[in-house]
Structures are given as structure tokens and as C-alpha cells.
C-alpha positions as CSV (number, residue, x, y, z in Angstrom):
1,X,0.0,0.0,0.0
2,X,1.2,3.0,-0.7
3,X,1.6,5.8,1.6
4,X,0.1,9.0,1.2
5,X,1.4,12.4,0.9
6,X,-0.3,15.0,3.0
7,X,-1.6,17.9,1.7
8,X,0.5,21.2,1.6
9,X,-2.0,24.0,2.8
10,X,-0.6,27.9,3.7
11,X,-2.0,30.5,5.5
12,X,-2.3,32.5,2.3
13,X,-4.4,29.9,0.6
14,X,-6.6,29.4,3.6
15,X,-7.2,33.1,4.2
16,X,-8.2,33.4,0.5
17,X,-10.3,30.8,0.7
18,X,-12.0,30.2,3.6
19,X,-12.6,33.9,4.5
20,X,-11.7,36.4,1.9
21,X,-13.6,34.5,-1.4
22,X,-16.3,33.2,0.7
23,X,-16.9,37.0,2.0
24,X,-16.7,38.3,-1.7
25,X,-13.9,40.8,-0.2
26,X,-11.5,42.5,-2.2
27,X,-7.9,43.2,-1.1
28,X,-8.8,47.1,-1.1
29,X,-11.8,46.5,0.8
30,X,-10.0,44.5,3.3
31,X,-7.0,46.9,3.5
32,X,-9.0,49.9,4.1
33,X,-11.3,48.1,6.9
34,X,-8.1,46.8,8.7
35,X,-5.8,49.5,8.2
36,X,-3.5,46.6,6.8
37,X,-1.5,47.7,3.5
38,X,-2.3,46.0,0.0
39,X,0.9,45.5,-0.3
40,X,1.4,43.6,3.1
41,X,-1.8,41.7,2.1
42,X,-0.6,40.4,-1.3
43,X,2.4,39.1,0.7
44,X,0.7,37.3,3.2
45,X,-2.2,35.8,0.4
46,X,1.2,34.9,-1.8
47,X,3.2,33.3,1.2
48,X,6.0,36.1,0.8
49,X,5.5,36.9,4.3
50,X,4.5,35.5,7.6
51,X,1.7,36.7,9.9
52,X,2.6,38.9,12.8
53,X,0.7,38.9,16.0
54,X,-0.7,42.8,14.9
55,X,-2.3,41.8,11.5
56,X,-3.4,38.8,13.0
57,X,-5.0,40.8,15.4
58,X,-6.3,42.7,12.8
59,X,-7.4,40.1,10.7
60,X,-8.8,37.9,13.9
61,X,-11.0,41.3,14.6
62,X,-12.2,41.4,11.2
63,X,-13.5,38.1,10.2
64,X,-14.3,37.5,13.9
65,X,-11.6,34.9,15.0
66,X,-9.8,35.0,18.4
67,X,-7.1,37.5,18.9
68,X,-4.0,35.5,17.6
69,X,-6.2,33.2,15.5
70,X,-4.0,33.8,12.0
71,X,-0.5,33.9,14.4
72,X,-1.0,30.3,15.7
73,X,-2.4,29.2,12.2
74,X,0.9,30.6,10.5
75,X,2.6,28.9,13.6
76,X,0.9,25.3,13.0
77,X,1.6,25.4,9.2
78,X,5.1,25.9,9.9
79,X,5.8,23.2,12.5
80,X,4.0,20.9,9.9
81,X,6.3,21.8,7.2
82,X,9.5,21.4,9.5
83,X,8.3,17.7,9.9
């Protein structure tokens, strides 16, 4: 039997879509209701740059998630990749 490969999920693809897509949001929307730059957004949504505890903060507000919500998910997805 062969073993199976787990699936490689980021925080990018889950923010896009499980909150931003399902929301119909656009990245200037979001960036002007969070006080988050577009340009910081495209990072995060293209896995150029990891979460910090303020824009997950920010986020976690937003979409109505506990305060470090997006942090610990960044946090998980990383200790699964180091595996």
C-alpha cells in the first residue's frame, strides 16, 4: 500500500479561501477596513511573508476569530512543514 502524501495548505491559501472569497472581499476593501497595506496583504495571500501577532489581530477582529487566530495558524503550518 502506498503511503500518502499529505496535503501542503498555507496561511495565504486558507485566508483566501476560507474567508476572503467566501466573504466576496477584495484586497482594497479588506485593506482599508483593517488598516493593513495591499501590499502587506498580497504578501501574506502569496506566502511572501509571515503573519505577525498585529495583523493577525487585525485580521482575527475582522473576520471575527480570536485574537492571535491567523499567528498560531501561521505557527501550526510551519511546525508541519519542518516535519
Amino acid at each position: 500500500m502506498k503511503a500518502t502524501q499529505p496535503i501542503k495548505v498555507s496561511l495565504g491559501e486558507i485566508l483566501k479561501e476560507e474567508f476572503i472569497t467566501p466573504l466576496d472581499i477584495t484586497i482594497d476593501q479588506l485593506s482599508r477596513d483593517t488598516n493593513i497595506s495591499i501590499s502587506i496583504l498580497e504578501a501574506l495571500l502569496n506566502n511572501q511573508a509571515k503573519m505577525d501577532k498585529e495583523i493577525s489581530s487585525k485580521l482575527s477582529e475582522y473576520f471575527g476569530m480570536s485574537d492571535l487566530f491567523f499567528y498560531n495558524l501561521q505557527d501550526d503550518i510551519d511546525s508541519k512543514v519542518q516535519l
